[in-house]
C-alpha positions in Angstrom: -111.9 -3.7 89.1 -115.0 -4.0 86.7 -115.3 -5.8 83.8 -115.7 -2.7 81.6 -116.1 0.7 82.9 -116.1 2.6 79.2 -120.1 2.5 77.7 -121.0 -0.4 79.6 -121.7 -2.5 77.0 -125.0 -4.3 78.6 -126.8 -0.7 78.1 -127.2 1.7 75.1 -125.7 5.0 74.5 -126.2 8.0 73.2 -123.6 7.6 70.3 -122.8 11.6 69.6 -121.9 12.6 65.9 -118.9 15.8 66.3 -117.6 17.5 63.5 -115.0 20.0 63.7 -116.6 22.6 65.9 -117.4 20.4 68.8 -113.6 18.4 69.0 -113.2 19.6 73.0 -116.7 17.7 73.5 -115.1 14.6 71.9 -111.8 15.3 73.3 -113.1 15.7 77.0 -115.2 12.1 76.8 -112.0 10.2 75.7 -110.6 11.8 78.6 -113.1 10.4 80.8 -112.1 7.5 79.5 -114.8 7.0 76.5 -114.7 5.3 73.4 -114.9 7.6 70.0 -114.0 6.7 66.5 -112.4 9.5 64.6 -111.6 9.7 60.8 -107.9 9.1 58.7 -107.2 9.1 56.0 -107.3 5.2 55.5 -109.9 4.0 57.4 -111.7 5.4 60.5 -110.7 4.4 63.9 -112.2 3.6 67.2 -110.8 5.7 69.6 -109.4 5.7 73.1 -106.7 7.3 75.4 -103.8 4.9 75.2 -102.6 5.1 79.0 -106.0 4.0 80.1 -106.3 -0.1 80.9 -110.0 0.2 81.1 -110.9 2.3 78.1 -108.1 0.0 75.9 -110.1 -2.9 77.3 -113.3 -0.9 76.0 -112.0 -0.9 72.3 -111.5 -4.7 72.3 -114.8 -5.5 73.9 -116.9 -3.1 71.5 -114.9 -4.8 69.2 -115.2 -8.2 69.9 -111.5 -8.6 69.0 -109.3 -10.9 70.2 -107.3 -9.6 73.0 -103.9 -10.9 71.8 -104.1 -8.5 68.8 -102.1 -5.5 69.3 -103.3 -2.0 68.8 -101.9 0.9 66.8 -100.8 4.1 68.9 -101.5 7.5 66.8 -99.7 10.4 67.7 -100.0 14.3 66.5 -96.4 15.3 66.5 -93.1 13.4 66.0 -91.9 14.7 69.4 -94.3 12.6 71.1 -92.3 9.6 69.8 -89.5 10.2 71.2 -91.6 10.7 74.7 -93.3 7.5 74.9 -90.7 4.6 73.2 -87.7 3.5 74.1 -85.5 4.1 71.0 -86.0 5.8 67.7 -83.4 4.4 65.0 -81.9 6.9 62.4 -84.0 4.9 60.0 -86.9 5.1 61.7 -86.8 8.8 61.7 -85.8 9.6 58.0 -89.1 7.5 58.0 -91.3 9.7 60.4 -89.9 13.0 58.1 -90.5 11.6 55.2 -93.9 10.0 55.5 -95.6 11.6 57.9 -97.8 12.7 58.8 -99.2 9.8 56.2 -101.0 6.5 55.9 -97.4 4.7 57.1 -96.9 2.9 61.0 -93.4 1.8 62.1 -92.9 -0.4 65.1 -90.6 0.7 67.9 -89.4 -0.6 71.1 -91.7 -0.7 74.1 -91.0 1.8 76.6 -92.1 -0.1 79.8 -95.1 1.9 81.6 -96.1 4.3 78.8 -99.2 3.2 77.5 -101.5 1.0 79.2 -100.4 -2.8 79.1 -103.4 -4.3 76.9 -102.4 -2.0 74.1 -99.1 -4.3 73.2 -100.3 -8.0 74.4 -97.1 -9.9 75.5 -95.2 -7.6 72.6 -91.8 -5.7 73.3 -92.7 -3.3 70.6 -95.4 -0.7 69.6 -96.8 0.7 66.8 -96.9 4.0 65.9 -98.4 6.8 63.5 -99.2 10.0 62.7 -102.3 10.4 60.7 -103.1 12.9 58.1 -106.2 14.3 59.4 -106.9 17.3 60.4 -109.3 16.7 62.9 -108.0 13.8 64.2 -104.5 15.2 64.9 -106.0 18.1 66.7 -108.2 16.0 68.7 -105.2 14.1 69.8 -103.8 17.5 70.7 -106.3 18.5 72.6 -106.6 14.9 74.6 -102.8 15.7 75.2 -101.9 11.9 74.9 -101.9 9.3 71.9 -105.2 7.4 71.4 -105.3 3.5 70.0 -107.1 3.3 67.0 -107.7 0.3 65.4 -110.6 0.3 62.5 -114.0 1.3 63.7 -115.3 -2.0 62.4 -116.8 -5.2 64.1 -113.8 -7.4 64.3 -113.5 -9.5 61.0 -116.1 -7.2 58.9 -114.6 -4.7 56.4 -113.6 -1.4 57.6 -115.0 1.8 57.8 -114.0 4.7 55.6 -117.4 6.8 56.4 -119.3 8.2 59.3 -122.1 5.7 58.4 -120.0 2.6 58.5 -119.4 3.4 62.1 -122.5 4.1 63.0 -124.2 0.9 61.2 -121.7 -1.1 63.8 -121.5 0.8 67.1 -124.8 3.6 67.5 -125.8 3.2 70.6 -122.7 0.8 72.0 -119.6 3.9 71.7 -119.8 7.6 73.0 -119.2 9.1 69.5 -117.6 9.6 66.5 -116.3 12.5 64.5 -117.0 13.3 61.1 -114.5 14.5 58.2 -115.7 17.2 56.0 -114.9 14.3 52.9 -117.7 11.7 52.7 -115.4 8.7 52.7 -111.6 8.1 53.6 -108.5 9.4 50.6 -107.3 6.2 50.7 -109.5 3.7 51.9 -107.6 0.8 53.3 -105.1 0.4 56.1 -102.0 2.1 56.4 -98.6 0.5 55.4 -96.6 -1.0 58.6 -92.9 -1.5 58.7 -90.3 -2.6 60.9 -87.2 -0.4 60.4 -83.7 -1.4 62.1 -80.2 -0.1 60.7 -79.9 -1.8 57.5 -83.5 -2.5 56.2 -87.0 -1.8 55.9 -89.4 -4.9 56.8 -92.9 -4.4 55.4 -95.6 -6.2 57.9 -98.6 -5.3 56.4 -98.7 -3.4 52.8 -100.8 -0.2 52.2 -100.5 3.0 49.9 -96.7 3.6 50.6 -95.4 1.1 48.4 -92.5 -0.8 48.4 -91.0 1.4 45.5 -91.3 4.2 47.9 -89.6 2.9 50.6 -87.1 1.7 48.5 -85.8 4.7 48.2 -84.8 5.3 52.3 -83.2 2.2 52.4 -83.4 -1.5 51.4 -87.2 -3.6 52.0 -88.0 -6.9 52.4 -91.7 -7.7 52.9 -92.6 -10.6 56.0 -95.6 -12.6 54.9 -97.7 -13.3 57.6 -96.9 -16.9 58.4 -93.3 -15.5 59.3 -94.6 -12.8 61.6 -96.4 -15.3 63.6 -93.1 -17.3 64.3 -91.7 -13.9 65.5 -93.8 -12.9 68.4 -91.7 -9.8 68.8 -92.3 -7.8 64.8 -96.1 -8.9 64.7 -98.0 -6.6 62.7 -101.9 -5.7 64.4 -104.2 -7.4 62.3 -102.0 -10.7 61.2 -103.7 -13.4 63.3 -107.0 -13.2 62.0 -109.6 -13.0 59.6 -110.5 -9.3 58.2 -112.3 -7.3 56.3 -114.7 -10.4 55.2 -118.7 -9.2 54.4 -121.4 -11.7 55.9 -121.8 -13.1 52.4 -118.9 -15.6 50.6 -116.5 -13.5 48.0 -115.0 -14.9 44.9 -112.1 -13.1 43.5 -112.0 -12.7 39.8 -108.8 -13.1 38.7 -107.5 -9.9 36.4 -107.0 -12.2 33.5 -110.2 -13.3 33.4 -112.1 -12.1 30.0 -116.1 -11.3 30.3 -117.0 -14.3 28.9 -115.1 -16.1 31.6 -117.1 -13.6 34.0 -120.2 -14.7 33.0 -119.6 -18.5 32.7 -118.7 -18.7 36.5 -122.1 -16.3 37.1 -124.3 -18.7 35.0 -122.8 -21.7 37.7 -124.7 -19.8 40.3 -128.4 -20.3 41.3 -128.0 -17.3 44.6 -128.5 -14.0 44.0 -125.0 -12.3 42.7 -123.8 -8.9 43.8 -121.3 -7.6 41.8 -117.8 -5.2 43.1 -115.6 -4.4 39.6 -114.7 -1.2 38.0 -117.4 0.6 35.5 -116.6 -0.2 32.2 -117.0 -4.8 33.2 -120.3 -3.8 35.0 -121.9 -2.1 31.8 -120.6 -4.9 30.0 -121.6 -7.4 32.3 -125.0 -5.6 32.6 -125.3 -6.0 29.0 -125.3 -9.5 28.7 -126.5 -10.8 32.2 -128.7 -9.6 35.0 -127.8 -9.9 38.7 -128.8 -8.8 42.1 -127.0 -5.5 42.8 -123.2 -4.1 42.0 -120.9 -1.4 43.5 -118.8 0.6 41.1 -114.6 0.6 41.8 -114.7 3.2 39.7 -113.0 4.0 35.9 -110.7 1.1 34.2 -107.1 1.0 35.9 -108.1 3.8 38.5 -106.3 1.5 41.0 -106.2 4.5 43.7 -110.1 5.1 42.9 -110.5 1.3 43.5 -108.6 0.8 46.5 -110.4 3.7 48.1 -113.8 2.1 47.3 -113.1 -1.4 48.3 -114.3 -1.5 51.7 -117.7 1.0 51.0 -118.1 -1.3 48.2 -118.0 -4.6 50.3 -120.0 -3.0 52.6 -122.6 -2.0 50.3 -122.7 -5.4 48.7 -123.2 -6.8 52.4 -126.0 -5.2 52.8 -128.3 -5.4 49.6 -129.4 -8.6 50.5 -127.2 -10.5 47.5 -126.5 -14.2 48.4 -122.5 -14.0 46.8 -120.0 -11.6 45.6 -118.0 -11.4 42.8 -114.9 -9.0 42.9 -112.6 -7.5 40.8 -109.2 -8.4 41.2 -106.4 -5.8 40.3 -103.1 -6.3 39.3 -100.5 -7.2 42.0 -98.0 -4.8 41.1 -97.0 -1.7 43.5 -99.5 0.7 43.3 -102.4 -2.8 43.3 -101.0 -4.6 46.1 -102.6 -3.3 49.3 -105.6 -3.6 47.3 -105.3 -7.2 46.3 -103.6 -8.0 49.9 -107.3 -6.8 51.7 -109.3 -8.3 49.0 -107.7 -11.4 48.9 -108.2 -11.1 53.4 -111.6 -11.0 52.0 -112.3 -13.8 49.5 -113.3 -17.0 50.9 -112.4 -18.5 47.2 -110.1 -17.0 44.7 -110.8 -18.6 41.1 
């Protein structure tokens, strides 16, 4: 067998932009076997059948992601859940009505021979949702099998929630991608992930359905990430390894800091600043000190508006040639904590 059959990575492609007139072009490639990112509404996500070994491998390589890391499966109906694992509990079903389709993935038992091996790395479950995107769910349709879809990012660099993003990592390396009619993802971060057995729900990686929400299907616990890795068998995708980190460091502002506290840790700083907070610090900040560039999180207390900016705005930032990044944190309540969970993923020091 080759190395990699899908793009051949050692030669450029043409990487195709398809909107929702030309879905059977983009369908029929991932057929073949191709790689192409398609929009949710958290993130984007880089495409590929998931019953193919070689196109799976194709996702890690274009990647560069560790090939431990398991993969998310997206589906466009609920019926195909009960096709391709090997149990669905009652829990895990009120879940599935309730939620989806919607930024939520539970983990279910494997069902051996399904999907191709490399999408489920030495697990004995697999992951599972149903996006809320139009295009995407009747691309998957019209593939007539679930596709992986982990972020459309370089492995470790923040996540895509626009056409552009994509492109600015893969033109030229994947076959294509599609764009949504919005200009950036509703929500902006990664969907929640929970393990759900008869008597609780286990939150492995938080997103915008909240622990309040669940809490109202049945009981939730939340696993940090150091206990997942002791259980081999309920690892979240995306536990073992850095994410969603720009090239440059991040500080993370803590929420109680006032703006003079702002500006004394700027004045310590000799590289050129960048600046990620909501609009009414910036125009203060502005006020009193200049800096290198800044990315709005939107209004004060907007914490949907600023979770759905977080990754453009990181991205951004990355990009304007600043030397450091200073970021906003939120408070770590229900509605802030998938945004302070990525962000603080993000920081290489938190003040």
């Amino acid at each position: 067998m080759t190395d990699l059959n899908v793009e051949d990575l050692n030669k450029a492609v043409n990487t195709q932009v398809f909107d929702y007139s030309t879905l059977k072009d983009a369908a029929a490639l991932l057929k073949q076997g191709k790689l192409v990112a398609f929009p949710t509404e958290t993130v984007y996500g880089l495409g590929a059948i998931a019953n193919n070994e070689t196109a799976v491998r194709g996702v890690f390589q274009a990647k560069g992601r560790p090939e431990d890391n398991p993969l998310i499966v997206h589906v466009s109906d609920i019926s195909q859940v009960h096709d391709t694992v090997a149990n669905v509990s009652p829990l895990a079903q009120r879940l599935m009505e309730t939620f989806w389709p919607g930024p939520l993935t539970i983990i279910f038992p494997l069902k051996e021979g399904v999907f191709a091996p490399n999408v489920t790395p030495g697990k004995k479950s697999v992951a599972v949702r149903m996006p809320r995107q139009m295009e995407t769910l009747l691309l998957i349709e019209m593939v007539g099998f679930p596709l992986v879809g982990p972020s459309a990012n370089l492995s470790g660099k923040p996540s895509p929630t626009a056409v552009e993003h994509v492109l600015n990592d893969f033109s030229g390396t994947i076959s294509g991608v599609i764009k949504a009619q919005s200009s950036i993802s509703e929500i902006g971060v990664e969907s929640t992930v929970v393990l759900a057995d008869d008597e609780q729900i286990v939150i492995l990686r938080p997103g915008a359905i909240t622990q309040n929400m669940l809490g109202k299907i049945a009981p939730v616990v939340e696993m940090t990430a150091s206990q997942q890795l002791a259980n081999k068998d309920v690892q979240s995708p995306g536990v073992k390894y850095l994410h969603y980190s720009p090239e440059q460091p991040v500080y993370l502002i803590p929420i109680e800091y006032t703006l003079s506290d702002w500006l004394k840790e700027m004045d310590k700083q000799e590289r050129k600043i960048g600046v990620l907070a909501d609009e009414k610090m910036l125009k203060a900040l502005e006020a009193n000190k200049s800096f290198y560039s800044s990315y709005s999180l939107g209004s004060e207390g907007d914490v949907a508006s600023a979770t759905r900016q977080l990754y453009a705005g990181l991205r951004y930032l990355e990009q304007s040639s600043c030397e450091i990044i200073f970021a906003q944190a939120l408070l770590d309540d229900d509605a802030g904590h998938a945004y302070m969970n990525r962000l603080t993923k993000a920081s290489n020091f938190v003040l």
